[in-house]
C-alpha positions in Angstrom: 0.0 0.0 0.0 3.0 2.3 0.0 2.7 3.0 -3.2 -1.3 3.8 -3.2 0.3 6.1 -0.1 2.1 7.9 -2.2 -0.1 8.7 -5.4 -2.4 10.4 -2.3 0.5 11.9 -1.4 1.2 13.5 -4.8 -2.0 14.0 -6.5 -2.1 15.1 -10.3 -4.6 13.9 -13.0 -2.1 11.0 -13.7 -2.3 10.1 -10.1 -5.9 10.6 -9.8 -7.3 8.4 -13.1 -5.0 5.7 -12.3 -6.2 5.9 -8.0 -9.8 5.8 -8.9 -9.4 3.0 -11.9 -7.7 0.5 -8.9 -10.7 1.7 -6.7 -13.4 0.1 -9.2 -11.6 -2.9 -9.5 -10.8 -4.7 -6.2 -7.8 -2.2 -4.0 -9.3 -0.5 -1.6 -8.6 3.1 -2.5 -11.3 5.3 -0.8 -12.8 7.7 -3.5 -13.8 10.4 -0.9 -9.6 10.5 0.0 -8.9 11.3 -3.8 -11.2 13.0 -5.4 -12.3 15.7 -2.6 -8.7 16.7 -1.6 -7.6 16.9 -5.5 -11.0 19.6 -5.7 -9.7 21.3 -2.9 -6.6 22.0 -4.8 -8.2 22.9 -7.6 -9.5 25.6 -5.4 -6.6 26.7 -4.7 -5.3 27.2 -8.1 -3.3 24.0 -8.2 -6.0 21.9 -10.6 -8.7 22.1 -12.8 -12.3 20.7 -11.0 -13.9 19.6 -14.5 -10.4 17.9 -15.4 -10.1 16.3 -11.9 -13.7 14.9 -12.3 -13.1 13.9 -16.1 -9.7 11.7 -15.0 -11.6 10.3 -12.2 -14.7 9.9 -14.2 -12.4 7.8 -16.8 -10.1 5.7 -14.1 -13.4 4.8 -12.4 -15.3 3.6 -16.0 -12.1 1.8 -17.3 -11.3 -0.3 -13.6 -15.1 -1.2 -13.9 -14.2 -2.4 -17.5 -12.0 -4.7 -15.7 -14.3 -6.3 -13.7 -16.8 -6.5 -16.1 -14.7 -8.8 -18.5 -13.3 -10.6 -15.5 -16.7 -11.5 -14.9 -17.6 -12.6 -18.8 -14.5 -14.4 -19.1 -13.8 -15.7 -15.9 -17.6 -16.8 -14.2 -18.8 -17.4 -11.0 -16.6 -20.1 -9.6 -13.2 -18.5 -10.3 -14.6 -15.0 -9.2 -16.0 -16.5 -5.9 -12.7 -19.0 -5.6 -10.6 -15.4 -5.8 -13.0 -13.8 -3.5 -12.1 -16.1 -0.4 -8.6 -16.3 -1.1 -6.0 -14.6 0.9 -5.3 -12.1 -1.6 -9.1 -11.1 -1.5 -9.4 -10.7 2.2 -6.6 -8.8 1.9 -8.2 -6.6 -0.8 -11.4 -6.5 2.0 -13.4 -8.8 -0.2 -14.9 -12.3 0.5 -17.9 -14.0 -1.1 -20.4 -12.8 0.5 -19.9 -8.9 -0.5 -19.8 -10.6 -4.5 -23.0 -12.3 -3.7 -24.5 -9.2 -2.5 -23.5 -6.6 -5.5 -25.2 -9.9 -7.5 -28.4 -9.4 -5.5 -28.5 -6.0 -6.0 -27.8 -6.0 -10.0 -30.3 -8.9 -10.8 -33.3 -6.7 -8.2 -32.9 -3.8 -10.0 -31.5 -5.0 -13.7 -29.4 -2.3 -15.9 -30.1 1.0 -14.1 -28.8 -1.0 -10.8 -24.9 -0.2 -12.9 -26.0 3.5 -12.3 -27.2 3.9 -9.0 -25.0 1.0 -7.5 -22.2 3.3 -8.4 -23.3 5.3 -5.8 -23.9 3.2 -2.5 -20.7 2.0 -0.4 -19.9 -1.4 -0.9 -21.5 -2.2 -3.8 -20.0 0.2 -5.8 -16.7 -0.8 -7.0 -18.4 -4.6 -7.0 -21.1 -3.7 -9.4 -19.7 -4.4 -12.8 -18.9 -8.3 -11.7 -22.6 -9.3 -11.6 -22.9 -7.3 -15.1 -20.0 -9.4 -16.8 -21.5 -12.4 -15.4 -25.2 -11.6 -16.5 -23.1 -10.8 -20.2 -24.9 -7.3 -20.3 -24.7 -5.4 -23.0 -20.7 -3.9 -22.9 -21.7 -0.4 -24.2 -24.6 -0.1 -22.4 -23.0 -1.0 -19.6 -20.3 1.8 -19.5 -23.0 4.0 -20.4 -24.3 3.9 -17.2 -21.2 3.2 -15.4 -19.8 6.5 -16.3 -23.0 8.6 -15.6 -23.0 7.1 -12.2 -19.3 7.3 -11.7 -19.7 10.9 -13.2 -22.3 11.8 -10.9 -20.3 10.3 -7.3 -17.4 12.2 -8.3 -19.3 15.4 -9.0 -20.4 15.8 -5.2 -16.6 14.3 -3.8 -15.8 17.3 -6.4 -18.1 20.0 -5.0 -17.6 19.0 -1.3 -13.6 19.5 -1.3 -14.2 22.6 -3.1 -16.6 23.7 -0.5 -14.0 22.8 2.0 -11.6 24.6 1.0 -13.1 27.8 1.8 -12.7 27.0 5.7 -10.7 23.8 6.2 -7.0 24.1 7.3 -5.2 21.1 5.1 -4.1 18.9 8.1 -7.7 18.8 8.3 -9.1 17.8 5.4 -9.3 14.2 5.5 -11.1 13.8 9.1 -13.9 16.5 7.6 -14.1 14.9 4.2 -14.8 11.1 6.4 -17.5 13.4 8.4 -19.0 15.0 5.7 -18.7 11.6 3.3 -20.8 10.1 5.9 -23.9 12.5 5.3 -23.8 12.4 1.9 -23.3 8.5 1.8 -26.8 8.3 3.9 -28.4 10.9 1.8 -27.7 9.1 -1.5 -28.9 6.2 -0.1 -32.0 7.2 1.0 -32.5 9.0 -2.3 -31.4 5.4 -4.3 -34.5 3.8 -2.1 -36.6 6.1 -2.9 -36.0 6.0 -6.8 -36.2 2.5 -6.5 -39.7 2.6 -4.6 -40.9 5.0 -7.2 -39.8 3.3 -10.2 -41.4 -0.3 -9.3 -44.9 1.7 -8.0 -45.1 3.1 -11.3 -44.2 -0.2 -12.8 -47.2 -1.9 -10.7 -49.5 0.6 -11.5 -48.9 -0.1 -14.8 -49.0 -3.6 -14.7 -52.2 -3.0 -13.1 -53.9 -0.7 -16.2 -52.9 -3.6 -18.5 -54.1 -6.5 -16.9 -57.6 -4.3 -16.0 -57.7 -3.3 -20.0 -56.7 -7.2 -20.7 -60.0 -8.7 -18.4 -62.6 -5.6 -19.7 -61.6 -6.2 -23.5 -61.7 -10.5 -22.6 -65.5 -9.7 -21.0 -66.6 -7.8 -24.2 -64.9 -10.5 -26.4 -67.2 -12.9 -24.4 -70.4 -11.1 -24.3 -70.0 -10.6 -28.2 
């Protein structure tokens, strides 16, 4: 981890695309630690936000690439076999987290790459399930990008809030508090897409199958 250490030690675009493309594979790189302190440099001159967000955007959509084909190629045996081995644990996964991000992706279907992109734990996990349910690679990265786009948008805008009050020795310990919010605020707004999304699927289920028995009682009385 010394050398994940020191690209956080260092941050440039370089640094930043190639941090957030091992944090959407399996290292456990912490997004909030990357992006947020590279957007409070950029407010301070040092960067450019919409270049910090566009390598991060990138790193993030080509690591998922990774584990998307290691789930085509690879399938479920090898990917749970790797998830329980030592090197796993040591990368904080085990089978149950895979199992989990696979539970997730086959409840919600495509739109689950988007929004799981967004909720801890499942996020760099995501794009296995999608390899391994052989979905569509473009569309795939479609939404993998928006969702990567949109998580590092608000990292983005929260270390360039900070900036305006937040000695540097403190950065990291307010990003972790803030983080926290925002992680139980997206959350809560992911549930409630979710629950709006399949009501207005049942309702509509509902129309059909109502239009389905009137038209079957007029075929009948005719």
């Amino acid at each position: 981890m010394g050398f994940i250490s020191t690209l956080l030690s260092q941050l440039n675009y370089g640094a930043i695309f190639l941090l957030m493309l091992l944090e959407s594979t399996v290292i456990p790189v912490p997004s909030e630690l990357v992006v947020a302190p590279a957007a409070y440099h950029a407010a301070g001159g040092n960067l450019n936000i919409w270049l910090v967000i566009l390598f991060a955007t990138t790193g993030a959509a080509c690591g998922a690439s990774i584990n998307y084909w290691a789930g085509w190629y690879l399938g479920r045996p090898l990917i749970y076999k790797f998830a329980n081995s030592k090197f796993g644990h040591l990368c904080l996964l085990n089978q149950e987290k895979v199992e989990k991000s696979e539970k997730y992706f086959y409840n919600h279907g495509i739109v689950a790459t988007l929004t799981g992109r967004l909720i801890p734990g499942i996020r760099h996990l995501i794009s296995i399930p999608a390899g391994l349910a052989k979905m569509n690679y473009w569309t795939f990265l479609l939404y993998t990008t928006i969702g990567a786009g949109v998580w590092h948008a608000i990292l983005a805008l929260l270390g360039y809030y900070l900036h305006s009050f937040v000695p540097e020795e403190q950065l990291n310990n307010k990003i972790l508090e803030y983080g926290e919010y925002i992680k139980i605020t997206i959350i809560g707004l992911v549930i409630l897409a979710i629950l709006y999304y399949s009501l207005k699927w049942l309702i509509k289920r509902n129309k059909k199958v109502n239009i389905d028995i009137t038209e079957s009682n007029v075929d009948n009385k005719r």
